[in-house]
C-alpha positions in Angstrom: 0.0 0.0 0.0 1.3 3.5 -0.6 2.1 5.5 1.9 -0.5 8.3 2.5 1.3 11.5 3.9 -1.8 13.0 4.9 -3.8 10.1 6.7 -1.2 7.1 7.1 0.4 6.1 10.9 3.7 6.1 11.7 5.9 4.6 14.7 9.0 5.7 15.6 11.3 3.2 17.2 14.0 2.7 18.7 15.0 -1.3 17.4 18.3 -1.6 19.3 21.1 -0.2 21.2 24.9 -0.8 21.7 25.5 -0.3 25.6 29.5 0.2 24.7 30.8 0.7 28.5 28.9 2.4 31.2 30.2 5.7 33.4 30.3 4.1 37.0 32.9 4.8 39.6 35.8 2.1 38.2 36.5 1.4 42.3 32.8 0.4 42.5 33.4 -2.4 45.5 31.0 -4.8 43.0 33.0 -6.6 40.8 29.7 -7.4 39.2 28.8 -3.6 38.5 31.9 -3.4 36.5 30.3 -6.2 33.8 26.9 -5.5 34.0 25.0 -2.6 33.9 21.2 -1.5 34.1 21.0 1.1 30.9 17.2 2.7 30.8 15.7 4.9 27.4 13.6 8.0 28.8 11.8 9.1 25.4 9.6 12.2 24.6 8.2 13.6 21.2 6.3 15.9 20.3 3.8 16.5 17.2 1.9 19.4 15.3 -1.3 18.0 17.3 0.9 17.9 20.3 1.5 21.4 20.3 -2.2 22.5 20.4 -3.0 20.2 22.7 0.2 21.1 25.0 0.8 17.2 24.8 4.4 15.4 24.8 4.5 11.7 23.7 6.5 9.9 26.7 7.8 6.6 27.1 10.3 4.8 29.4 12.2 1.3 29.1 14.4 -0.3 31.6 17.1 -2.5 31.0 18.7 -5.5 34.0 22.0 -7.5 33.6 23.1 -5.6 30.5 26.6 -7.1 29.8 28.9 -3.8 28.7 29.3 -4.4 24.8 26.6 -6.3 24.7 23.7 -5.1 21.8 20.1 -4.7 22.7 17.3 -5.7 20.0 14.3 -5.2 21.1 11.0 -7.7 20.6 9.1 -6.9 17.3 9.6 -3.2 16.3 11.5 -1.8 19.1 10.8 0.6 22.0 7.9 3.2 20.7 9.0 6.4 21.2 6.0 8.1 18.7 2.7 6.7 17.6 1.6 5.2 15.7 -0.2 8.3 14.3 -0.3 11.3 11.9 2.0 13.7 13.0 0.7 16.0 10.5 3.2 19.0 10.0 6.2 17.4 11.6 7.3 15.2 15.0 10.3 15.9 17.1 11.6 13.2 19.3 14.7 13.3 22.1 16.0 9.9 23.2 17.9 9.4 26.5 19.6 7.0 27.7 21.1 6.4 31.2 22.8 4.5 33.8 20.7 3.4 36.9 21.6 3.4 40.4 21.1 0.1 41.4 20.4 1.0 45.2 18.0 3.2 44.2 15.9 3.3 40.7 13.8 5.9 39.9 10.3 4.6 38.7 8.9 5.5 35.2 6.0 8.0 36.7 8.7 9.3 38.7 10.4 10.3 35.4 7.5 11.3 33.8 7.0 13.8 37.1 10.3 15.5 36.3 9.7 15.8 32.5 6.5 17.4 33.0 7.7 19.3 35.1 10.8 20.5 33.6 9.0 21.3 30.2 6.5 23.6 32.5 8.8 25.2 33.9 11.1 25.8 30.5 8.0 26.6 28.7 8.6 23.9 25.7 5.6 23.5 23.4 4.8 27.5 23.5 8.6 27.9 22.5 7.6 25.0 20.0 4.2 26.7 19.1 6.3 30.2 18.2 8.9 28.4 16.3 6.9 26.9 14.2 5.6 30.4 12.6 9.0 30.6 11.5 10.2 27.5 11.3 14.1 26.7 12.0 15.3 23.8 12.5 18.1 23.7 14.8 16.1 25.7 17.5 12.9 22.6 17.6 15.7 20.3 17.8 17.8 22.5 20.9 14.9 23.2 22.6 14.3 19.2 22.9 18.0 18.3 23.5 17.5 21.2 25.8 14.3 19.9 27.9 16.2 16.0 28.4 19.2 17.4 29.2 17.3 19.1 31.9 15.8 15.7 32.7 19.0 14.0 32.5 20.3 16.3 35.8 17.7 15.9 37.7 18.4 12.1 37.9 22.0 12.6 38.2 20.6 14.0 41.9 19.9 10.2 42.3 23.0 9.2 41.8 22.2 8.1 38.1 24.8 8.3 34.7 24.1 10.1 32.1 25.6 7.8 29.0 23.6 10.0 26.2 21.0 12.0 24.6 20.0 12.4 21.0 16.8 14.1 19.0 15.5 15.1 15.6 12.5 16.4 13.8 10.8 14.4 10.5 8.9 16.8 8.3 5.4 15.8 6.3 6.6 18.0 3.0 9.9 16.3 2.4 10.8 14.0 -0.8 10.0 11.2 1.8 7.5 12.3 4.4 8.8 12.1 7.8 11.9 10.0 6.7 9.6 6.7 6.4 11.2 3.2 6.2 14.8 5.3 6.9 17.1 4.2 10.3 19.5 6.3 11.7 22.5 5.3 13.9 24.2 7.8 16.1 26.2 7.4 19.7 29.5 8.6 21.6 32.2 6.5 23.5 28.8 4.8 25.8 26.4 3.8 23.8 25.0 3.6 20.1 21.7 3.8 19.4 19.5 3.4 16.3 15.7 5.1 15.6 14.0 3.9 12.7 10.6 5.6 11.4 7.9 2.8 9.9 4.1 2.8 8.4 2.7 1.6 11.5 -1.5 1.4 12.5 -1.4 0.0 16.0 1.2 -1.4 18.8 2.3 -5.0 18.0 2.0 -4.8 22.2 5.3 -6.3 22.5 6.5 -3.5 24.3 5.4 -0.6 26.8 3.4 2.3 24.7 3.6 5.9 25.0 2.1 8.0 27.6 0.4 11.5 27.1 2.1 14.4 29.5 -0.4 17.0 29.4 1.6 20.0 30.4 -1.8 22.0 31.6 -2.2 23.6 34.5 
């Protein structure tokens, strides 16, 4: 079936991820933490709807016993971190990834606390709103680098590792709407990841969905 720019779902994903080495203490007293690691993705998007509806797309995986240069692929298409839907004009995703604290996790609605929170308090999807009268492209994609980087220090305080943090926007009016059926591969010295945008209609529910933050009063 062609794709349908105007009407057809899409699902971004994040299929896999390299956890390369982590960024604990290397005098941890654990011999065991220096192997093994529990990585978690903290994902947020964002799209045209979103913005009139003050909405952000949020989702939140968790990962035990990770050996360090071991590759995570996930069950059917990956961790959702958008849709499916229409985005309509555009989506704009930021992708996090981090290092738990093994004595003391922080929960997925505690997460989702601090990003609404944080994007409250920063004024995101107004910022967003403006923007997109005069669209440029590096300011949508700083001001969500910008809202998990916030996100990321705040669990530092918990004793947490940042490992990193990556985001883009897809566009409707491009040669290939919203960058469908591409997959994109990006990392540092810690950890690659890869996001890959599909046709999608609903979950394959092997995986958690994304939440709605409404950032409302």
């Amino acid at each position: 079936m062609t794709f349908d720019r105007n009407n057809s779902k899409i699902a971004i994903t994040v299929p896999s991820f390299t956890f390369k080495q982590g960024a604990s203490n290397l005098l941890l007293e654990d011999v065991t933490d220096l192997i093994y690691s529990e990585p978690y993705l903290v994902t947020v998007a964002t799209d045209s709807k979103g913005v009139i509806q003050n909405a952000l797309n949020f989702n939140f995986a968790e990962y035990l016993n990770v050996r360090r240069g071991g590759t995570i692929n996930m069950i059917g298409n990956g961790h959702l971190v958008y849709g499916p839907d229409n985005p309509g004009d555009y989506v704009a995703i930021s992708v996090l990834l981090m290092e738990s604290n093994r004595d003391a996790r922080v929960t997925g609605d505690e997460i989702a606390s601090i990003v609404k929170s944080e994007a409250v308090e920063m004024g995101l999807i107004q910022k967003i709103a403006d923007e997109a009268m005069n669209p440029k492209l590096d300011v949508t994609l700083k001001l969500m680098n910008q809202l998990l980087g916030y996100v990321a220090t705040r669990l530092q305080d918990s004793k947490d590792k940042y490992l990193f943090r990556t985001e883009g926007i897809f566009f409707k009016d491009t040669p290939v709407p919203y960058e469908v059926n591409r997959q994109f591969v990006t990392g540092n010295e810690f950890a690659d990841i890869t996001i890959q945008v599909i046709p999608l209609d609903t979950p394959n529910g092997q995986g958690p969905t994304t939440g709605i933050i409404d950032l409302n009063p």
